[in-house]
N, C-alpha and C positions, 0 to 999 in steps of 0.2 A: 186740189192741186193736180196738175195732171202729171202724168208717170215719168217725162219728159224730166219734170224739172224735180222730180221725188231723185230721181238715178244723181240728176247733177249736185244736188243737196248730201247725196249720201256718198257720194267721189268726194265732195268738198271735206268732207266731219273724216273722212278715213285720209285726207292728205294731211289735215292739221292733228289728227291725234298723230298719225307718223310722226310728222313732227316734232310733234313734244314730248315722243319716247326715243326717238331719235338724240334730241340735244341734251335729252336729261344723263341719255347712256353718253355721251360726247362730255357732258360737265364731271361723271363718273372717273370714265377716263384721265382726263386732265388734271381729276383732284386726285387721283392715286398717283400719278406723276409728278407728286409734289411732294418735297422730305417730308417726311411725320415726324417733328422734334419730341411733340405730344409735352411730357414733364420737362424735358428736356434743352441743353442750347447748345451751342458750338464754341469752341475757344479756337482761336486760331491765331497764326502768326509768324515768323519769321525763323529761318534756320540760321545759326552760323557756329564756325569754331577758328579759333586761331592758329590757322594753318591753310596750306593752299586750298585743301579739299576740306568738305564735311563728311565725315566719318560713316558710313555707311550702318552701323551699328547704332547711331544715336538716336534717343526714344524721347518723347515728352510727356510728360507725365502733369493732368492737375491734380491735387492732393483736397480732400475735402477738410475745412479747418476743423466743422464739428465731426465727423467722422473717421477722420484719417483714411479715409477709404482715396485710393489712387486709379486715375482713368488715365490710360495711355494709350499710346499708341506708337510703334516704330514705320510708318507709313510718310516718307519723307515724298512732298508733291513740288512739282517742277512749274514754276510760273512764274511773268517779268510780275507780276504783282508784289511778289514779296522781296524785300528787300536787294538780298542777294539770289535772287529767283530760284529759291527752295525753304518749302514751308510745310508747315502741319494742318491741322485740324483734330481736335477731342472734341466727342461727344457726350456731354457730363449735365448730369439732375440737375436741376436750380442751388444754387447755394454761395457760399464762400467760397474762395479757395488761393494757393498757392501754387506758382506752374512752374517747371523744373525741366531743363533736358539733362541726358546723364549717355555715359559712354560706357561701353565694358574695360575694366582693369582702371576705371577714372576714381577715384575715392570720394569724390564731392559732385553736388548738382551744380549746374548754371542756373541758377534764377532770374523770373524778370524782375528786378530790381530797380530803386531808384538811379542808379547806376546805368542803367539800359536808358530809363528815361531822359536821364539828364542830357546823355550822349555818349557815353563811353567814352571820356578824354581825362585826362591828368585832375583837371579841374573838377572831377566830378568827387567825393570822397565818401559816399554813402553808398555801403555795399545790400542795408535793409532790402528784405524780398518785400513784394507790394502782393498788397490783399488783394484781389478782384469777387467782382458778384455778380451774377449770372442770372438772369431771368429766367424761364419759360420760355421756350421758343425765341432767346436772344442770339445774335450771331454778336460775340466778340473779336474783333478783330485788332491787327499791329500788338498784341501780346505775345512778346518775345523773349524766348526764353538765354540771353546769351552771354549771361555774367559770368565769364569766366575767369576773371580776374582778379580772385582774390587772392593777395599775397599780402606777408608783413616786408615792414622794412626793413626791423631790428629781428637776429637773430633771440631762439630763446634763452633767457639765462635762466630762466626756474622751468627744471622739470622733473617731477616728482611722483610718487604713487602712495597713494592714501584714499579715505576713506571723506565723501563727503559729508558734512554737520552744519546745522545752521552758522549764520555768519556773525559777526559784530558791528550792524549799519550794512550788512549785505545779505544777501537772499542765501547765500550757499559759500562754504569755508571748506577747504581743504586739510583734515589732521593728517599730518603724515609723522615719520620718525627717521634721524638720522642718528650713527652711533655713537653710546655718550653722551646723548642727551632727551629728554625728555620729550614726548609728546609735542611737535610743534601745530601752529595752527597760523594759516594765510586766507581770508579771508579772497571770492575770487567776483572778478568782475567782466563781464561777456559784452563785448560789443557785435555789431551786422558783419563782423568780418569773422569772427569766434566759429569756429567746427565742432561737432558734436558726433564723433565717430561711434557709433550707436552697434557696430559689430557688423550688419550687411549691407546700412546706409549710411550714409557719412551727409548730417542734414546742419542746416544753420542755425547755431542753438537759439537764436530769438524767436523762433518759429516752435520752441517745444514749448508743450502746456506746462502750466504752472506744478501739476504736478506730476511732471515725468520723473522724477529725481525723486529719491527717496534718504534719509537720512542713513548714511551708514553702508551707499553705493559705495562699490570701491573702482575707484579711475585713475586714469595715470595726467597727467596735465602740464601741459607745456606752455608758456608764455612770459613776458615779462614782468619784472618785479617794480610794482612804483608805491613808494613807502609799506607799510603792511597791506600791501593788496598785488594782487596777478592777475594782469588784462591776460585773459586766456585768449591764448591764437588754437589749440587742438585741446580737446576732451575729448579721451578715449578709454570705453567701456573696458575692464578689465574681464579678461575669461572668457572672452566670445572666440566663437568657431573657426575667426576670419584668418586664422593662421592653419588654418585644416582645410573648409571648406568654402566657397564664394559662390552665392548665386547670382548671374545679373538678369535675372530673367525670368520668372517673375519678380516686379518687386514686393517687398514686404506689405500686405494691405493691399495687393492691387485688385481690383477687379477684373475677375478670368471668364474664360466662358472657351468650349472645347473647336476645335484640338490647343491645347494649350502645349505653346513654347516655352519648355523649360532650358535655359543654358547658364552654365556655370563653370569652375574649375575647382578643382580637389586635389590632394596630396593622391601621390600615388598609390600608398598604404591605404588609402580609402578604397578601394576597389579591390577585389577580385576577378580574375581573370575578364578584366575591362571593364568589370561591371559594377554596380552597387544596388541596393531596393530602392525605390521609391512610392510613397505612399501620399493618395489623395485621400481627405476623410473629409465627413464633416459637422458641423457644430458639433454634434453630441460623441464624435469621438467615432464614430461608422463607417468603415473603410469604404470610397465609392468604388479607389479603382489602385490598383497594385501590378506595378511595371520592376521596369531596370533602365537604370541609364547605363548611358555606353560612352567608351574614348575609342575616338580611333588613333589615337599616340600611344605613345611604348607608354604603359603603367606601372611594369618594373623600376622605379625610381622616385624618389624621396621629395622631386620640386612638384610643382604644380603642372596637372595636364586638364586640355581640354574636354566636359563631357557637356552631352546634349539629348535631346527626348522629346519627344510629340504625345502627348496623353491626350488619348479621348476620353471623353467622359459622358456622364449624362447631368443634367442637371438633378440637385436632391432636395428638391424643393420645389412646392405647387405656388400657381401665379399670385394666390392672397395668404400663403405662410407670412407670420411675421420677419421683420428685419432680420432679428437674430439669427434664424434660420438659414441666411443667406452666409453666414460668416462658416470659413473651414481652414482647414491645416494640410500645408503641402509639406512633407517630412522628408528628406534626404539621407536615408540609413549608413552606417559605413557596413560595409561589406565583413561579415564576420563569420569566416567558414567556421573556426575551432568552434564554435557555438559558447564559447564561455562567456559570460555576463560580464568581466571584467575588461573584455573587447569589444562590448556595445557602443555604438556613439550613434548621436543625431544632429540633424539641423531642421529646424520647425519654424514655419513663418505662416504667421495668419494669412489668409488669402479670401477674398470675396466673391461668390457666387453671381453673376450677370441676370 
């Protein structure tokens, strides 16, 4: 072959390998430029509240049905796509779940419900949150979190504080006692509108597993009375903190990951010169990280003030630990200069490692 056409043979083989390392780093590119859901999907959908604005504070949360484990996010997105052009997006594993918005100082979630579904009109009467399921790499969309609407008609006439025991033809019976007589007992029955004031969530009790309830819980129960039975409109946990302390941020079970936003409110006897401990640990009890939260309100005073905290962290846990490993305890100390044990108090909520 003469040299001539050897030179243009070997210009030809170095433009087409360019080439095809060329397009290969260009396919590179493009595919790094594209979400990695990987195990994962998207939930997404619709803001709203009953009022002129939506609340600036409002977060949405999906809740894992077999895990209780909670994905949220307060990242409210502006577009004519959604309904009233502001909406969400969670990022959540494959699985079941329940999807919830919630406000700070609001006692209950908005769920999507049949209720959302139907339309939101008079006509609609079924307050049930709706399961949804999530694929791998699914995008869920129009899941709207905006039930806000549950209320009774009829004021309560039974409200009481006892001790729950199985029931007579029903899953769970209220023994209570009034004076001068004997041990009573009301059998009680929950419908999609029933609250389940659980102490820092206030959740829809058909959504709680069969065996949240233990025999011999003591609650207080509010609702009406129809023959020996009580359509429960409020169950609430007797002896929780929510009269000391409120966290709305993280929620209970949620899944964190640093700097983590903790905000809450506390009596003002909780703090010390503004301040209080707070403690990250995890699973096995292992302090990761030990701060203070702070008010910038007067704390000299008996009601409730606002406190708030940025914790960084690290994570405590390698990329193939098990599950377990991922579960920890964000603790809320009350502020106890005397040092006496008699002045201890805490607030403790599971929390989930990212």
């Amino acid at each position: 072959m003469p040299k001539k056409n050897i030179i243009i043979v070997i210009i030809a083989l170095v433009v087409i390998i360019g080439g095809i390392i060329y397009y290969s780093q260009n396919e590179q590119i493009q595919e790094s430029n594209k979400p990695e859901l990987g195990s994962r999907g998207i939930i997404e959908g619709s803001l709203a509240y009953p009022s002129e604005q939506i609340p600036s504070d409002m977060r949405v949360c999906a809740e894992n049905i077999e895990s209780g484990k909670k994905y949220c996010s307060d990242e409210q997105i502006t577009d004519s796509k959604y309904k009233y052009e502001r909406g969400y997006k969670v990022l959540v594993p494959a699985g079941e779940y329940y999807v919830f918005s919630s406000i700070n100082n609001i006692d209950y979630y908005a769920y999507y419900s049949d209720f959302v579904v139907c339309g939101l009109t008079t006509n609609c009467s079924s307050h049930r949150p709706i399961k949804i399921s999530i694929k791998q790499n699914q995008i869920l969309d129009n899941i709207d979190p905006i039930d806000w609407y549950i209320s009774w008609d009829e004021a309560a006439d039974f409200i009481e504080t006892g001790n729950l025991v199985n029931g007579q033809g029903a899953k769970w019976a209220l023994l209570y006692e009034k004076p001068g007589k004997p041990a009573l007992k009301m059998n009680l029955s929950f419908t999609d509108k029933s609250l389940c004031d659980l102490g820092q969530e206030t959740k829809n009790c058909l959504i709680l597993p069969d065996d949240y309830w233990k025999a011999g819980d003591r609650v207080k129960i509010e609702g009406n009375i129809k023959e020996n039975n009580v359509v429960v409109y409020n169950l609430i946990v007797e002896g929780s903190k929510d009269n000391l302390i409120k966290i709305f941020k993280p929620l209970p079970n949620e899944v964190i990951e640093g700097p983590l936003k903790i905000r809450g409110e506390a009596r003002g006897n909780w703090f010390f010169e503004a301040t209080f401990p707070v403690v990250l640990a995890d699973w096995d009890g292992r302090i990761i990280k030990e701060t203070y939260a702070q008010t910038k309100e007067n704390w000299m005073t008996e009601n409730f003030v606002n406190f708030s905290l940025n914790l960084e962290f690290e994570k405590p846990f390698k990329k193939n630990d098990p599950d377990f490993m991922k579960r920890g305890s964000l603790i809320l100390q009350k502020a106890n200069p005397s040092g006496l044990p008699e002045n201890d108090n805490a607030l403790e909520i599971t929390v989930f490692f990212d």
